[in-house]
C-alpha positions, 0 to 999 in steps of 0.5 A: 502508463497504468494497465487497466487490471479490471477491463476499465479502458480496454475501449479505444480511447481510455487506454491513452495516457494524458498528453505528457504523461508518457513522457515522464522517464527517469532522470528527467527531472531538472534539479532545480526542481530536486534542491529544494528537496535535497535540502528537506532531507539533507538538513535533518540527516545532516542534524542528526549526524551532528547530533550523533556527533555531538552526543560522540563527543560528550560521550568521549569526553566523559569518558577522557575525563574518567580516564584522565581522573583515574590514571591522576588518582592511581598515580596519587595513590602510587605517590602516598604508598611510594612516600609512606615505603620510604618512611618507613625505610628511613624509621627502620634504619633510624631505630636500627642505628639507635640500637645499635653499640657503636652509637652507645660506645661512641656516645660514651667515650667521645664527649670532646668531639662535640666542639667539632660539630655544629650545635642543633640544641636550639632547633625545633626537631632537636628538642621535639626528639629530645623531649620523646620517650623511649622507642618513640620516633619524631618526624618533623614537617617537611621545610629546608635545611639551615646549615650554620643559621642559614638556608642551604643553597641551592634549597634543600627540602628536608624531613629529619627523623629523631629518637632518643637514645637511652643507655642501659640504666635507663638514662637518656644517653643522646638524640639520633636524628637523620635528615632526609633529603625529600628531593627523592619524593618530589622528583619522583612524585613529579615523575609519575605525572610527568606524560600528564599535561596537567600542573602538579602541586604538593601543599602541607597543611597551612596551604604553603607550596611545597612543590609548584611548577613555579619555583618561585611559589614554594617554601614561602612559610621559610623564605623572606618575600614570600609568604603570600605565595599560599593558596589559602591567601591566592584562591581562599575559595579554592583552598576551602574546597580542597579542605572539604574531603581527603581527596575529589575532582571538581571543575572550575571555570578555568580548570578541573583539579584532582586532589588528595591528601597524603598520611605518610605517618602512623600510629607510634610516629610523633611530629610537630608543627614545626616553627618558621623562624630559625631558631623557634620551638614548635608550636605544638605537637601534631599527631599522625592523622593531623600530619599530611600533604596535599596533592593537587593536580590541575588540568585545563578543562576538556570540551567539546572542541577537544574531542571534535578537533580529533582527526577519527571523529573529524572523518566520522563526521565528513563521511557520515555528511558525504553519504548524508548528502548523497542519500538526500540527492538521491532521497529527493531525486526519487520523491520528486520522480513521484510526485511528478508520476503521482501528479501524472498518475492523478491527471491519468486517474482523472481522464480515465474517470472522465473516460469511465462516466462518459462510457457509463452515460453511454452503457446507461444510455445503450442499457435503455435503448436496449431494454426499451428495445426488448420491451417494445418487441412483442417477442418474449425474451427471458435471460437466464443464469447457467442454473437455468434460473431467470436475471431478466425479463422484458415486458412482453415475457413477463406478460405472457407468463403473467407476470405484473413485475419483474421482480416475481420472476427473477430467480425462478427456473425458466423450466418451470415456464416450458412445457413440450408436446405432450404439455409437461413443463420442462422442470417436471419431465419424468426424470428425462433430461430437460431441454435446458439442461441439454442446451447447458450442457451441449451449447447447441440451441433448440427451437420448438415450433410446436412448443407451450409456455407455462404462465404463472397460475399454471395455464398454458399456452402454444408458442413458438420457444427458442432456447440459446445458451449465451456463450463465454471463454467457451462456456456456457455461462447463461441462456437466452429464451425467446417465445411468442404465442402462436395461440392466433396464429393456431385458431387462425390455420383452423380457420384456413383448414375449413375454409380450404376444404369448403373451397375444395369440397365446393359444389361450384367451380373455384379458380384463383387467379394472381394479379396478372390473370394467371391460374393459381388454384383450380378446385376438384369441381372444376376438374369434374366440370371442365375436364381439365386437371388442375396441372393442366390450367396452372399458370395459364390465363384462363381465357382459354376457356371462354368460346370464341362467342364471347365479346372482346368487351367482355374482358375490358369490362371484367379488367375495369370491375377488378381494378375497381375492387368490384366484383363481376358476375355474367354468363360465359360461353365456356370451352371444355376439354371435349371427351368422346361420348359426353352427355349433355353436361358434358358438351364441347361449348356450355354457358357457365354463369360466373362470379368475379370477386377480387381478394383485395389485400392480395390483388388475386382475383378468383371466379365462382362459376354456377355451370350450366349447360345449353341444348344446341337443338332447343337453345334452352339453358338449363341448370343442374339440381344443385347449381345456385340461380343467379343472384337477386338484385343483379337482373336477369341472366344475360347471354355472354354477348351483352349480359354481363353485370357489376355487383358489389 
């Protein structure tokens, strides 16, 4: 599973994989499922390496091809020097023995022998050499030896060399001619190919077969039944392109043929073309660059399936395939591995969005609520950055700072808005240290309970502020401003404090009573009136201070006008704390003429008392200059008796 790197999925639940995606480990993908893609990859390794392969083997065929062209031309070019070394020794030891006087004494002084000797005047070579001048030397074309008219047995390739002897007064004395047995050259020129797995041949120039690797092939200019054994005749295409240059390679369908032809003569030799009956002359004379073999080697044509039939390029493929094929397994192992971990991831990515646009519905959803919350509260409450500077302002903040958006007041300093006792905003406190800077800079809230707001055209107004630094990894990173105005609740504890000292400085006596009938409050004309002090009556039912003269129906009717919301006014007997040598305003017993009104919305019930007196030997009431007559409209004064009354 994927750990979430942005907090998304740290809430219970979007940090669960998928069913099934947990159970994805290596090595549990079938291979079925890896064939297919063994086979995608193996394929193109597997072409390539036989492309390799191929491309090796054309390469090292070309390469054998040069190789075995090079060693057939090194090999011809060792022949012709061979060939044209051994001319030129049998030349010298030709024109050696021609100069030599043995030759010219024998020449001289035994012309009788001649019948002992076979008669070669009517030989080609003979008279060709006859015919030379002096210091020339003939060489005639290579053919066999004829002894006594015949071919020699076995077959006896022959090359003579012929130069005319001449005596000292400038006559022709005689002929001196050598045959030389041309096996040494054949044999050795066959040597030379003999590791080679071509066919070798040697044609003179009219395409006869001097050598052959059929014997039965050769001399067919010379010997009866076999003068269509000539290339010219066989291969006539083949034969034109042997003549096209001195020497080349080319291919055919069966075979690649390597050639050159052989100059074995040079400037000062002289030849013939020979005559391929017995006993004829030649044809015409031959000069040195006209005089030539040919050498031919034919080798069966390299192909590819001679190089790739080699065991190191038979391994090198084997391997190559091996690894191949283990590189795939493993290639399509780790790519179906992926794809299930990439369609699993897909599915994860996809129950984690679900995940993620259910949670923003819900924040979206949580985000109103709240800021419907803080709009409906009629406490201000501005959010700041740790600059001080303001994010955000619900409803009631902006309209106490008389604002009519909240883009106006996004971004200006909340100081600005808070002024403290002596009404200098907060931004402007006379290089003193704001409030806010010490609530960032100690994280510890401050609440003025006395404190102003600053609206926006700079009017002020008393509010209740709470300043708290919102806290985060122990940092202050933003704060939170809470106010109300208290501007009511100031007019209204004025309202109080006059009120408080009228009852207080009342002419009449005040007391306040809790639902039960219980003393809460007592004023100072009380006090002065009864001579009870007030800690004295608090907390008491202030029906100890009404005289045994009063009715029990008297508190009955009181209780029914309370309960009724109605207020209560009669004349009491009231007993007084009695002091030693009172006056008539001081007497033990006095009527008092009494106002009950309830306080509805507190349940408390208070009595105004108009105090006055009686005189126990007249019985006449009498008042006080400043007591208040009873009210009109409520009837006459009545004895506590019988004399109470409802009014409203």
């Amino acid at each position: 599973m994927v750990a979430p790197e942005d907090g998304i999925g740290q809430t219970d639940g979007v940090d669960e994989a998928p069913p099934g995606f947990a159970s994805l480990k290596p090595g549990c993908v079938s291979w079925k499922l890896v064939v297919p893609g063994f086979f995608r990859w193996f394929l193109p390794f597997a072409a390539a390496i036989l492309a390799i392969g191929y491309f090796m083997a054309a390469a090292e065929l070309a390469h054998q091809q040069q190789l075995r062209d090079t060693k057939a031309e090194e090999r011809i070019v060792l022949a012709a020097r061979d060939i044209e070394l051994q001319f030129r020794a049998v030349v010298s030891d030709l024109r050696f023995l021609a100069g030599a006087d043995s030759l010219h004494r024998f020449l001289r002084n035994a012309p009788g022998a001649r019948h002992t000797l076979q008669n070669k005047e009517h030989r080609y070579y003979f008279t060709d050499s006859h015919a030379l001048a002096e210091g020339q030397v003939f060489v005639s074309p290579l053919d066999l030896n004829v002894e006594h008219g015949k071919i020699e047995q076995p077959l006896k390739p022959t090359i003579r060399f012929g130069i005319a002897v001449f005596d000292t007064d400038g006559d022709k004395a005689g002929v001196v001619i050598l045959n030389y047995l041309a096996k040494n050259i054949l044999d050795g020129f066959k040597e030379l190919f003999a590791s080679d797995q071509g066919q070798l041949y040697l044609l003179n120039k009219e395409g006869y077969f001097l050598s052959s690797p059929n014997d039965g092939d050769t001399w067919g200019f010379m010997i009866k039944g076999r003068q269509d054994s000539r290339l010219k005749t066989r291969e006539p295409a083949l034969w034109v392109r042997l003549n096209a240059d001195y020497a080349g390679s080319f291919n055919t369908s069966d075979a690649r043929y390597i050639y050159a032809r052989i100059h074995p003569l040079w400037d000062g030799l002289r030849s013939s073309t020979g005559s391929t009956d017995l006993f004829g002359r030649s044809h015409t004379d031959v000069p040195p660059n006209e005089y030539y073999w040919t050498i031919v080697a034919r080798y069966p044509p390299l192909t590819i399936t001679n190089i790739i039939g080699k065991p190191s390029l038979i391994w090198f493929i084997a391997v190559a395939l091996a690894t191949a094929a283990v590189s795939a397994w493993f290639v399509a192992r780790e790519a179906q591995h992926e794809r299930a971990h990439v369609k699993q991831l897909r599915r994860y990515r996809h129950h984690l969005e679900e995940q993620v646009a259910m949670r923003t519905a819900e924040l979206a959803t949580s985000t109103s609520k709240m800021e419907l919350l803080l709009d409906s509260t009629a406490e201000g409450i501005i959010g700041t950055d740790r600059d001080g500077n303001c994010v955000f302002a619900n409803f009631a903040g902006l309209s106490l700072l008389a604002y009519s958006d909240e883009a106006q007041m996004l971004g200006n300093d909340i100081r600005q808005h808070i002024a403290t006792l002596n009404h200098t905003p907060d931004s402007m406190s006379n290089g003193k240290r704001s409030l806010v800077d010490n609530v960032i800079e100690s994280g510890c809230g401050v609440h003025l309970d006395d404190g102003l707001i600053v609206t926006r055209d700079g009017g002020k107004r008393p509010a209740d502020i709470r300043i708290q630094p919102m806290m985060q990894d122990e940092q202050v990173s933003g704060l939170v401003v809470s106010f109300v105005d208290i501007s009511a609740n100031k007019d209204a504890e004025q309202r109080i404090r006059i009120l408080s000292q009228a009852v207080e400085q009342s002419p009449v006596s005040v007391i306040i009573t809790d639902p039960q009938g219980k003393i809460e409050f007592v004023n100072a004309k009380f006090e002065a009136v009864s001579g009870y002090a007030a800690g004295d009556v608090v907390g008491r039912d202030p029906s100890f201070l009404r005289s045994d003269n009063d009715l029990p129906q008297t508190d009955d009717e009181i209780r029914r006008m309370l309960e009724a919301g109605h207020s209560w006014h009669g004349e009491m007997h009231e007993r007084r704390q009695p002091l030693l040598g009172a006056d008539s305003y001081r007497a033990s017993l006095r009527y008092q003429q009494t106002a009950l009104p309830p306080v509805a919305h507190r349940r408390r019930h208070h009595a105004v008392q108009r105090a006055g007196t009686e005189d126990r030997s007249t019985g006449a009431l009498r008042f006080p200059d400043w007591a208040a007559q009873p009210a009109t409209g409520h009837g006459p004064a009545r004895s506590a008796h019988q004399k109470g009354g409802a009014g409203q």
